[in-house]
C-alpha positions as CSV (number, residue, x, y, z in Angstrom):
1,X,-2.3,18.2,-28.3
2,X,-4.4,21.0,-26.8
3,X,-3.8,24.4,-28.5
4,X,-2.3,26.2,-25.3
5,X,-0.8,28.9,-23.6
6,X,2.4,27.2,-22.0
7,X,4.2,24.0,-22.7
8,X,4.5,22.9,-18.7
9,X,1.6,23.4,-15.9
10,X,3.2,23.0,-12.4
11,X,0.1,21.7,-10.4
12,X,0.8,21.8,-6.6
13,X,3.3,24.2,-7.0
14,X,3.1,25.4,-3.2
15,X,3.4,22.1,-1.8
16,X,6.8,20.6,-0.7
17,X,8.4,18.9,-3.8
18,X,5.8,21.1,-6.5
19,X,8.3,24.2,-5.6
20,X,11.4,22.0,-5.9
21,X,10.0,21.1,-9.4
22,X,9.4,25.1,-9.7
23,X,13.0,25.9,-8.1
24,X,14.3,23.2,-10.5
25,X,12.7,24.8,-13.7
26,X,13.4,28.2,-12.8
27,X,17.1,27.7,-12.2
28,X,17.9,25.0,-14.9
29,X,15.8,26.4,-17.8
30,X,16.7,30.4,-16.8
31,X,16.9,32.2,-19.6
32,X,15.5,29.9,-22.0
33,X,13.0,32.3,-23.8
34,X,11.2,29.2,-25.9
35,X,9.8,27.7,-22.8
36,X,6.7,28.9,-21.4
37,X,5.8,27.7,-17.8
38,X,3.3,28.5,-15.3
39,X,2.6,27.8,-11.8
40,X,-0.6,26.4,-10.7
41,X,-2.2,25.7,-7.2
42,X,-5.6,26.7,-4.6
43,X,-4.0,30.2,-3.8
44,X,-2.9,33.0,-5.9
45,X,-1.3,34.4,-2.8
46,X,0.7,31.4,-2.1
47,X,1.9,30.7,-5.8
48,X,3.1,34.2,-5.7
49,X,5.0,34.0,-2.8
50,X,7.1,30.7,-3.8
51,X,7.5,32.3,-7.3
52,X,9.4,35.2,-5.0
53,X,11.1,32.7,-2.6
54,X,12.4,30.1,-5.5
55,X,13.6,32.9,-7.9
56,X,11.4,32.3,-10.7
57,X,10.6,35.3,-13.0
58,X,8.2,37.9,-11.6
59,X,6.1,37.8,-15.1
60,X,5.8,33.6,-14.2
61,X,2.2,32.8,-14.7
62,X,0.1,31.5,-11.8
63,X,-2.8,29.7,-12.2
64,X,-5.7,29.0,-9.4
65,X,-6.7,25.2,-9.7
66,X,-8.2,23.1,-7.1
67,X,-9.2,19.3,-6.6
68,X,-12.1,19.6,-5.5
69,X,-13.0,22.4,-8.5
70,X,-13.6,20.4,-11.7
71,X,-14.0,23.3,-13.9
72,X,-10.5,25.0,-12.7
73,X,-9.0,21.9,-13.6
74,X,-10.5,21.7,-17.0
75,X,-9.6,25.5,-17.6
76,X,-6.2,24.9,-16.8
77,X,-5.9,21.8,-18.4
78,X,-7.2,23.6,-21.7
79,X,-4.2,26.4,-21.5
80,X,-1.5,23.8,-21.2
81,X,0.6,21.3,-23.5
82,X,1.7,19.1,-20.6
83,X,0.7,19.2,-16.7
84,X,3.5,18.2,-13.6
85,X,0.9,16.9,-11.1
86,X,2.6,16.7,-7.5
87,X,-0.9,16.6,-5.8
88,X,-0.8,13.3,-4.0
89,X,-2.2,10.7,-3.0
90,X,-3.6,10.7,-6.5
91,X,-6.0,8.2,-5.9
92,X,-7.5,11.2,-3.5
93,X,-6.8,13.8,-5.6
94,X,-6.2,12.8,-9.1
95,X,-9.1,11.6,-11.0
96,X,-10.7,14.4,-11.9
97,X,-7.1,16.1,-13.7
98,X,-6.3,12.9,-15.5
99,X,-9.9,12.9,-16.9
100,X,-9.8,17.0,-17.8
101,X,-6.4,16.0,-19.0
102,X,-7.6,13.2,-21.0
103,X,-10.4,14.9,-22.3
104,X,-8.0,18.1,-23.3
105,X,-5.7,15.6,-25.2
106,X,-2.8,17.4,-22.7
107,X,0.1,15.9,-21.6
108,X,0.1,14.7,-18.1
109,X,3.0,13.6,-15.9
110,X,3.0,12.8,-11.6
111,X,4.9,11.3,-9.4
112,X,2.5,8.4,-8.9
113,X,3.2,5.0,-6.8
114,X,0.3,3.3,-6.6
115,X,-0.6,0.9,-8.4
116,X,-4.3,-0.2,-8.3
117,X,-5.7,3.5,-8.9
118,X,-2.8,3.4,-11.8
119,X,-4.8,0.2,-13.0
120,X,-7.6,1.8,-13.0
121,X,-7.1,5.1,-14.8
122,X,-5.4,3.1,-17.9
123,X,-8.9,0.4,-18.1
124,X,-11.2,3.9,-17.6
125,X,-9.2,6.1,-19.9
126,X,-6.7,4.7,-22.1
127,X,-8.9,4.8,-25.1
128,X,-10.4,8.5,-24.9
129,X,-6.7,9.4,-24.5
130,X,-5.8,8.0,-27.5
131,X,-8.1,9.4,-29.2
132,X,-7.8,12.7,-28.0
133,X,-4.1,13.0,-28.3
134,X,-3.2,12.8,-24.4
135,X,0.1,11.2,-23.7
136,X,-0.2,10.2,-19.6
137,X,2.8,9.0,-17.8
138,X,3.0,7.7,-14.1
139,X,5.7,7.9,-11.6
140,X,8.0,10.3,-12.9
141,X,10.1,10.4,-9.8
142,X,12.3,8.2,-7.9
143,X,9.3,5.5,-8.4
144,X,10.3,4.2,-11.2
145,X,12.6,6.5,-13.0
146,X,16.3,4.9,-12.1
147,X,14.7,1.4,-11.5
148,X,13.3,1.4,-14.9
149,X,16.1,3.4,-16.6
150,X,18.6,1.3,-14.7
151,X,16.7,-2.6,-16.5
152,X,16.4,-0.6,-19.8
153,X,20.5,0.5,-19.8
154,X,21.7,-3.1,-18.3
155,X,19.8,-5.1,-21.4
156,X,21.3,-3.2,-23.5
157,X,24.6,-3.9,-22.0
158,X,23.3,-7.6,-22.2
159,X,22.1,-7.6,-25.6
160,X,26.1,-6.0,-26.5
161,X,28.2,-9.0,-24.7
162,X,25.4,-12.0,-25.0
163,X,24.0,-11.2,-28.4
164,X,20.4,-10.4,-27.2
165,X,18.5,-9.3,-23.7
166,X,18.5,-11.0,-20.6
167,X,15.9,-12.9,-19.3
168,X,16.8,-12.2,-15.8
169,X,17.5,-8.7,-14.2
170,X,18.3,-8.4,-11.0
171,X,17.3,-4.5,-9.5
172,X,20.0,-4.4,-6.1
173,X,19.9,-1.1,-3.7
174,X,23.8,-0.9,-2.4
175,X,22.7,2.5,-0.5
176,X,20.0,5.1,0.0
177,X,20.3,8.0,2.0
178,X,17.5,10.4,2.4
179,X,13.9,10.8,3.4
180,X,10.9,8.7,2.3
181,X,8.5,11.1,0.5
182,X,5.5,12.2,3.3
183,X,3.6,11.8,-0.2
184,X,5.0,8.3,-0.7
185,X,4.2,7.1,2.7
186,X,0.5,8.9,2.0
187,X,-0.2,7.1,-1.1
188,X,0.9,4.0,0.7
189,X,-1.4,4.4,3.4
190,X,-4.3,5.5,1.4
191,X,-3.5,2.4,-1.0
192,X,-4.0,0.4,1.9
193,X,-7.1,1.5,3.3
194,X,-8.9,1.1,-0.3
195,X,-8.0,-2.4,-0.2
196,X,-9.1,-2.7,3.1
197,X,-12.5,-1.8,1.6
198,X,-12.7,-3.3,-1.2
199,X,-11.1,-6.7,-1.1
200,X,-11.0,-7.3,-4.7
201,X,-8.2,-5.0,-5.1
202,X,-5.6,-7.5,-3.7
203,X,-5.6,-9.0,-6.9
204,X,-4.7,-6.1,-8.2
205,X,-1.7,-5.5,-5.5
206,X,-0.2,-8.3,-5.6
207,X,0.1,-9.3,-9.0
208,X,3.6,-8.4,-10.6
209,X,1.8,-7.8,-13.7
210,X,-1.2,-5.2,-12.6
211,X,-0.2,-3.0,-15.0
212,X,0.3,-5.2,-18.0
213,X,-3.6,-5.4,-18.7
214,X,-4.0,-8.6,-20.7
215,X,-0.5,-9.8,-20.3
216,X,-0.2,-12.2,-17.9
217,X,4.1,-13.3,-17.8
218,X,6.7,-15.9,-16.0
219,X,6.3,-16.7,-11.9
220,X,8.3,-13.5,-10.1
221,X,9.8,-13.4,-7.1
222,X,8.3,-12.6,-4.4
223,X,11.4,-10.6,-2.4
224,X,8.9,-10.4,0.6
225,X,11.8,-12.2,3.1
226,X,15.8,-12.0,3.7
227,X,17.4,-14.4,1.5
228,X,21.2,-14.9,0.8
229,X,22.6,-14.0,-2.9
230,X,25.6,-16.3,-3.6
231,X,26.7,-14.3,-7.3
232,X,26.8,-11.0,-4.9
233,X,28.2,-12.5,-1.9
234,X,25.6,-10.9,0.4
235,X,22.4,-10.7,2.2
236,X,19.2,-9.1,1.0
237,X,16.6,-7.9,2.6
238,X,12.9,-6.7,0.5
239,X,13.0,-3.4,-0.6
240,X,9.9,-1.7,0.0
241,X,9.2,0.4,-3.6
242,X,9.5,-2.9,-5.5
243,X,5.5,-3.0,-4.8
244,X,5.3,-0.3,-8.0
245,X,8.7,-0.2,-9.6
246,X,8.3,-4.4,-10.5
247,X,4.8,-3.5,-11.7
248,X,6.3,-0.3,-13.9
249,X,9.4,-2.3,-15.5
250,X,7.0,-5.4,-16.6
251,X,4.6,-2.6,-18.0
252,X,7.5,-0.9,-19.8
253,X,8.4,-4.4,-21.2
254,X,5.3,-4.6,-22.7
255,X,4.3,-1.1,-24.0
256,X,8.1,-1.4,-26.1
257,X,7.0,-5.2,-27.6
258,X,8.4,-7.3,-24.9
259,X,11.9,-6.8,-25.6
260,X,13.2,-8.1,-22.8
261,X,11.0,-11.6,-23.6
262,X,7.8,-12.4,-22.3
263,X,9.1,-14.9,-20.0
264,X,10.9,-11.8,-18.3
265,X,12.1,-12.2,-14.4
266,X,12.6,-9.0,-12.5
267,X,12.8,-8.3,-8.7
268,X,14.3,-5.7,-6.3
269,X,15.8,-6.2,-3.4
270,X,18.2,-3.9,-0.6
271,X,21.9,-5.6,-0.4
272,X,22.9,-5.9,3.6
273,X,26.2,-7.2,3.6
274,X,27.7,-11.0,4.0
275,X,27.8,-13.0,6.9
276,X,26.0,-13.0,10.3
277,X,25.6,-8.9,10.3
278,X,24.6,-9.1,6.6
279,X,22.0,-10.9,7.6
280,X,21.1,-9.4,11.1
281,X,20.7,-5.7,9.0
282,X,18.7,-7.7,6.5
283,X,15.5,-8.7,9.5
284,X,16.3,-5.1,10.4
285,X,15.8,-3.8,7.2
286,X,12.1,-5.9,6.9
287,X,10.9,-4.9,10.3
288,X,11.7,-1.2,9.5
289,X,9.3,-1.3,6.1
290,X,6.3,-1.5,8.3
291,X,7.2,1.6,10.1
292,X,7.7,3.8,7.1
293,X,4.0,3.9,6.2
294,X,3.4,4.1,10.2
295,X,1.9,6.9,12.6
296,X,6.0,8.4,12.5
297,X,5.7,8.6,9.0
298,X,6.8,11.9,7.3
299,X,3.4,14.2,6.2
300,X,2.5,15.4,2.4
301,X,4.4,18.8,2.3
302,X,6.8,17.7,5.0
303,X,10.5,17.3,4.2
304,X,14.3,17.6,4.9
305,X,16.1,20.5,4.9
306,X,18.3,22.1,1.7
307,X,21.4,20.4,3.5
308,X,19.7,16.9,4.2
309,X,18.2,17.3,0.4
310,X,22.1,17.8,-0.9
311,X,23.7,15.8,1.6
312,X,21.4,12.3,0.0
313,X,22.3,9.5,-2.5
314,X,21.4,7.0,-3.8
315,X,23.3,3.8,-5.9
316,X,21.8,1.1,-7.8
317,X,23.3,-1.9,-9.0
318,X,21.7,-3.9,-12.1
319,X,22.4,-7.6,-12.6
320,X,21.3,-9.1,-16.0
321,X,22.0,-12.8,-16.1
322,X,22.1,-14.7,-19.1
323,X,20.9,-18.3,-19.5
324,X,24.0,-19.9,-19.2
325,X,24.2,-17.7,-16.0
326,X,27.0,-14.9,-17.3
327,X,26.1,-11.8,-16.1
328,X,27.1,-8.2,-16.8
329,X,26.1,-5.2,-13.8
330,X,25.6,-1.5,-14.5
331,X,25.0,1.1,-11.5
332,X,23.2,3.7,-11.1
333,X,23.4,6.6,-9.2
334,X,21.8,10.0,-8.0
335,X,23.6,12.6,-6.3
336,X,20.5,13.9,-4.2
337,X,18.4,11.8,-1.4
338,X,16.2,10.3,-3.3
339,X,12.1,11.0,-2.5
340,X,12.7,14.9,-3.0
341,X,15.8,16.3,-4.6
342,X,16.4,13.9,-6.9
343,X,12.7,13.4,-7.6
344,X,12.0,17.0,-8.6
345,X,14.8,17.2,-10.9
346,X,13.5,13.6,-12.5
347,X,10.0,14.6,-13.0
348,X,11.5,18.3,-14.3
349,X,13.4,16.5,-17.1
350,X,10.4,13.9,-17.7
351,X,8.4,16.8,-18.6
352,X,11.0,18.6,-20.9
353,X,12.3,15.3,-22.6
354,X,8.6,14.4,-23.0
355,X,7.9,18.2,-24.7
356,X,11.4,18.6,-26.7
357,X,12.7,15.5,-27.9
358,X,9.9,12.6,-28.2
359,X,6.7,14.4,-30.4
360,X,6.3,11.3,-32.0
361,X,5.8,9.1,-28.8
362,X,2.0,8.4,-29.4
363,X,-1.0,9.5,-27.2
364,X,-1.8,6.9,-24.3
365,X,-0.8,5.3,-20.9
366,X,2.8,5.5,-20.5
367,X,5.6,4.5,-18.4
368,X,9.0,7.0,-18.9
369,X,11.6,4.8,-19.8
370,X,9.1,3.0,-22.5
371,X,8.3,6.5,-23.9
372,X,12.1,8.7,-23.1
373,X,14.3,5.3,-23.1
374,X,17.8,6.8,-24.0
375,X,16.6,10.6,-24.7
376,X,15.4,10.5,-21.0
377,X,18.9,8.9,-19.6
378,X,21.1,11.8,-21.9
379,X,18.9,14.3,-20.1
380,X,19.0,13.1,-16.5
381,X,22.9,12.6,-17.3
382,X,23.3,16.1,-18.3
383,X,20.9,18.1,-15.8
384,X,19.8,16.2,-13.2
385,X,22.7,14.2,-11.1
386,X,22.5,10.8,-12.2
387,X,25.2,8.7,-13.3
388,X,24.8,5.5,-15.4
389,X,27.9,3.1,-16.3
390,X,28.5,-0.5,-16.5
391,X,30.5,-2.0,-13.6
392,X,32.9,-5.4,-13.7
């Protein structure tokens, strides 16, 4: 660990979800003299005047950092135990901060989705952090928080009736409502046009285990067309995030010892309904995908409104079968839409479960639910809207 000034660096603190993370930490950690914060972004000016508008304290530190200014990311690197990165697309923005970060041996956490550039940090860095005493953790927020919370609580369900882990988990989306993330929709986009120029990233893409370097497991499904699902008496249609939360539950597999076997299955998929509708919503549900990443797509630092934020949910339903085909189910829920509210209370509690209650979690590449695992679900339980129980 860096000898530092404050525990948590908000970085990107005047964009759209960095002052929901601020709001967030203001609100839910008021009072709470032990913790010191600070507020980081390209203008003084504008870090002062969301301090103001999101109630933080007047005395909250603000700290100039930019992208495109090396040594300001270095500086602030240097002052802080751990650094909140909301400064997407990362693969546009990113490098430099993991590698001051790395070199720091400071905590880093984002909100990241994509997976090559994710790749590709871990093979350039993963070493120098652990040496240096960095602890980095990817996608923090709705990708891949509940999705890899909600495999890790199933199993253990599973290990509790069957005697041991599944080696099938079904990942279901029974409803969503809420805005995709203008950064998700960026990183998408920006994802896509690397691959477009460099064709040796499809590899990469579309291998279920891009971020299991060296670990190659069991044939996946692909979830790339509607398909009916007898055991839940419904239609499915591919769920677009299951590009980077398949990729982050394999990787969480491996970084705890293959727990859940290395012959693991795991897919994702959006549930439609039975019968003829089911399955009309399903192609309806496949054609819309291509849209979200479209020219309508929602902008970085564009999002819905206070209401629209409170007004989202989200519920997940986890299926682990066993392999004489039993199953037990778990859900998972959050009580805000999922890109932004939700997402900046996730990445909020990431940060404080990673400070508070894990020291011992070793310096390297992480996922969260391989590094928090239950510490992380108590805390999103208690702060941060999300439910978790297992369902009959």
């Amino acid at each position: 660990m860096s000898s530092s000034k404050f525990d948590i660096v908000i970085y990107g603190a005047t964009g759209f979800t960095g002052q929901l993370v601020a709001e967030y930490i203001a609100a839910q950690y008021k009072g709470d003299k032990a913790l010191r914060w600070a507020m980081a972004g390209r203008s003084k000016d504008k870090l002062a005047a969301v301090r103001d508008a999101v109630g933080a304290p007047a005395d909250t530190p603000l700290i100039v950092a930019d992208a495109g200014n090396v040594a300001s990311l270095k500086a602030m690197a240097a002052q802080a135990r751990s650094v909140i990165s909301t400064v997407g697309p990362y693969q546009l923005y990113g490098n430099e901060l993991i590698a001051a970060c790395v070199e720091a041996g400071t905590d880093y956490l984002d909100l990241c989705g994509e997976p090559v550039w994710m790749r590709q940090m871990i093979d350039r860095h993963e070493a120098a952090a652990k040496a240096n005493g960095a602890r980095i953790v990817f996608s923090c927020g709705f990708d891949s928080v509940p999705f890899e919370l909600g495999t890790f609580f199933v199993q253990q369900e599973a290990r509790r009736v069957f005697g041991a882990m599944a080696p099938r988990v079904k990942g279901r989306v029974r409803d969503m409502r809420g805005t995709l993330s203008g950064g998700t929709a960026a990183s998408a986009k920006a994802t896509f046009d690397a691959v477009a120029k460099d064709l040796s990233l499809v590899a990469i893409l579309n291998n279920p285990f891009a971020l299991t370097p060296g670990f190659e497991g069991a044939k996946q499904p692909r979830g790339n067309k509607p398909a009916y699902e007898d055991d839940l008496q419904s239609w499915a249609a591919p769920f677009m995030m299951a590009l980077i939360n398949t990729r982050n539950v394999h990787r969480s597999n491996m970084l705890m010892g293959f727990p859940y076997g290395r012959d693991f299955v795991y897919d994702e998929m959006v549930l439609t309904g039975p019968g003829e509708r089911g399955e009309a919503i399903a192609k309806r549900v496949m054609a819309a995908n291509a849209e979200k990443t479209g020219p309508g797509a929602p902008k970085p630092g564009e999002g819905p409104s206070k209401e629209e934020r409170e007004n989202g949910l989200y519920d997940l339903l986890y299926v682990a079968v066993a392999p004489d085909g039993r199953e037990v189910r778990a859900a998972i829920k959050g009580d805000r839409d999922p890109g932004y509210g939700s997402t900046s209370k996730m990445i909020s509690e990431c940060a404080i479960c990673l400070l508070r209650d894990t020291p011992d979690v070793a310096a390297g590449f992480w996922t969260p639910g391989a590094a928090m695992q239950d510490k992380l679900i108590k805390r999103l339980v208690d702060n941060a809207g999300l439910t978790f129980e297992v369902v009959r």
